[in-house]
Each structure stands twice: as structure tokens, then as C-alpha cells.
N, C-alpha and C positions, 0 to 999 in steps of 0.2 A: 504494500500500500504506500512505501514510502520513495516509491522508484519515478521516473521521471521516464512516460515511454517517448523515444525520442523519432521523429518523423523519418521514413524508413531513407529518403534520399539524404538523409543531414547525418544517418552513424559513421562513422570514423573509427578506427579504431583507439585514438588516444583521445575520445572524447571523456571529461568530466562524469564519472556516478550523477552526480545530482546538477539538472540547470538550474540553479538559483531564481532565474526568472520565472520560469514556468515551475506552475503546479503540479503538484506530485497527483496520483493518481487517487490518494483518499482526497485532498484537496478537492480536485475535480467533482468527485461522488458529491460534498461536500456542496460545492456551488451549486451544483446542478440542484441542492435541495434533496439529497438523498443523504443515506447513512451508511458508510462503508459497513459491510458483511465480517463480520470477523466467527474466530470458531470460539467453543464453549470451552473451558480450560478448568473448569471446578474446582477442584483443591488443588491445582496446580498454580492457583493466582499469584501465590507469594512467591513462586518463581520469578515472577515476570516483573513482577515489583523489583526483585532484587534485582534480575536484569538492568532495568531502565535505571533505577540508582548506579548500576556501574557505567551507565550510559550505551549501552548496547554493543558498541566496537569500540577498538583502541585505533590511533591514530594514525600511519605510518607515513612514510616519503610520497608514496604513491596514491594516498588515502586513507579510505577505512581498511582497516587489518582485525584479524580476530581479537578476541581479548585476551589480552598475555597469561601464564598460570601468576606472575606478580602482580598482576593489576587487582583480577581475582583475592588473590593474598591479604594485599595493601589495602580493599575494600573493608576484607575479611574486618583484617583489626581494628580500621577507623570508626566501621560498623558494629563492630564488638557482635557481630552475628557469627555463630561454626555452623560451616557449611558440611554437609555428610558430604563423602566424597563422590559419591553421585551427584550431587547439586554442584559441587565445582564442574565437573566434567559437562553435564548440561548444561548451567550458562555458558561457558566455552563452546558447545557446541551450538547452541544457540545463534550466539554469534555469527558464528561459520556458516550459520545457514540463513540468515538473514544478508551476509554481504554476497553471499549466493544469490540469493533471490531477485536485490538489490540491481544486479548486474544483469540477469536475467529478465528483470522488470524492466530494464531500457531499451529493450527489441518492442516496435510499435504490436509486433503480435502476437506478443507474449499475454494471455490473458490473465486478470486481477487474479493473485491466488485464493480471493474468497468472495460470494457473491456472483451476479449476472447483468453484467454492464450493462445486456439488453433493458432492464430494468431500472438504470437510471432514466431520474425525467427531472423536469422543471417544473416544480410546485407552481409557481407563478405562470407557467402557460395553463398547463393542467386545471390551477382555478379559474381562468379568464373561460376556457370552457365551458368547465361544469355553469358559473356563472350565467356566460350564453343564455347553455339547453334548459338552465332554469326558466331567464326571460322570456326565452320563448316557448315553453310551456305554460307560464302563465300568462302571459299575452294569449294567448292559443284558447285558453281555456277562461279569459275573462272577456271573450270579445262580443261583438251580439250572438243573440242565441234566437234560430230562428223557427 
């Protein structure tokens, strides 16, 4: 959702992960007056939390890079949180599959990993509609009657 699909004649290969100008693609949902699709994750939330506290990826020369096992670490203690060491290995792998996704999400026909884009719409056309077919049902039905 955080990928930036790029218009198929503009990829390059040394183009930028993210165009800061244009909208990522929950954005997009977003404008259009939708609400990005996301999965159920149940007791797994406080993963995710923990994730985003480490900020999802660590930084490299190149860009975003996975999250180091020190970043992880240095989290650990500042947070005074112990992570089992399955929870260290899933947020790390996390990571790794988010700048996956990420880089995969910048091919224009790469579809949204969650949800049915056919299914975005524009609130605001949508109600000037329904609007309409109201007036003119009740115009219709208050006209003479004969």
C-alpha cells in the first residue's frame, strides 16, 4: 500500500522506491474516498506495533534495507521490551518483505496486495448521482397526476 506504481513508459531501472510527489497507492484509495483493504492480524497486532516503533526498515546507501539484528537489539533495550526469539526473526523478516513488496509495488501492474481496485470510486461523484435519481424520482412522482 505504500508503493508508488510508476507509469509503465517512465521505469528505469535506477529509478527512486518512493516518488515523493505522487501518491502512494493507499493514498490514492484514500482520495478517491475509499479505504485501503488491509488483512485481519488478531493477536498478532503487537507485532506490528512493535514493527512501526522500529520504523519498518533500516536505512542504507541505496535506500530502504532490512532491519539490522542491532537495530532490532538497540530497540530491544530502549524499549525495555524481550522479544522471544521468534518475534526478533519476524520483525526482521517482516521487513524483508515489505521492501519486497515495496519494489514490486512500483510495476504499474502489479496489483494492491489487498482489496479490488475495481472497487475504488469517488464518494462525491457517487453522491451527485444517487442525488440525481432521487430528484428525479421525486419530481416523477410529485408531478400532475392525471
Amino acid at each position: 500500500m505504500h508503493s508508488t506504481p510508476q507509469e509503465k513508459n517512465t521505469q528505469q531501472k535506477n529509478v527512486p522506491l518512493q516518488d515523493e510527489e505522487q501518491p502512494n497507492r493507499a493514498e490514492r484509495i484514500i482520495a478517491v474516498g475509499g479505504e485501503p483493504v488491509l488483512p485481519e492480524v488478531g493477536e498478532s497486532v503487537y507485532l506490528l506495533r512493535y514493527w512501526q516503533d522500529l520504523g519498518l526498515v533500516g536505512m542504507g546507501a541505496m535506500g530502504p534495507v532490512r532491519l539490522s539484528a542491532l537495530e532490532v537489539i538497540a530497540w530491544q533495550q530502549g524499549s525495555g521490551i524481550a522479544l522471544a526469539p521468534w518475534e526478533f526473526s519476524v520483525l526482521r523478516e517482516m521487513s524483508a518483505h515489505y521492501i519486497s513488496s515495496l519494489r514490486a509495488g512500483a510495476k504499474a501492474e502489479c496489483p494492491p496486495p489487498f482489496g479490488d481496485p475495481v472497487s475504488q470510486f469517488d464518494r462525491d461523484l457517487v453522491q451527485r448521482k444517487v442525488v440525481s435519481q432521487f430528484k428525479a424520482f421525486i419530481l416523477s412522482s410529485s408531478g400532475p397526476k392525471g
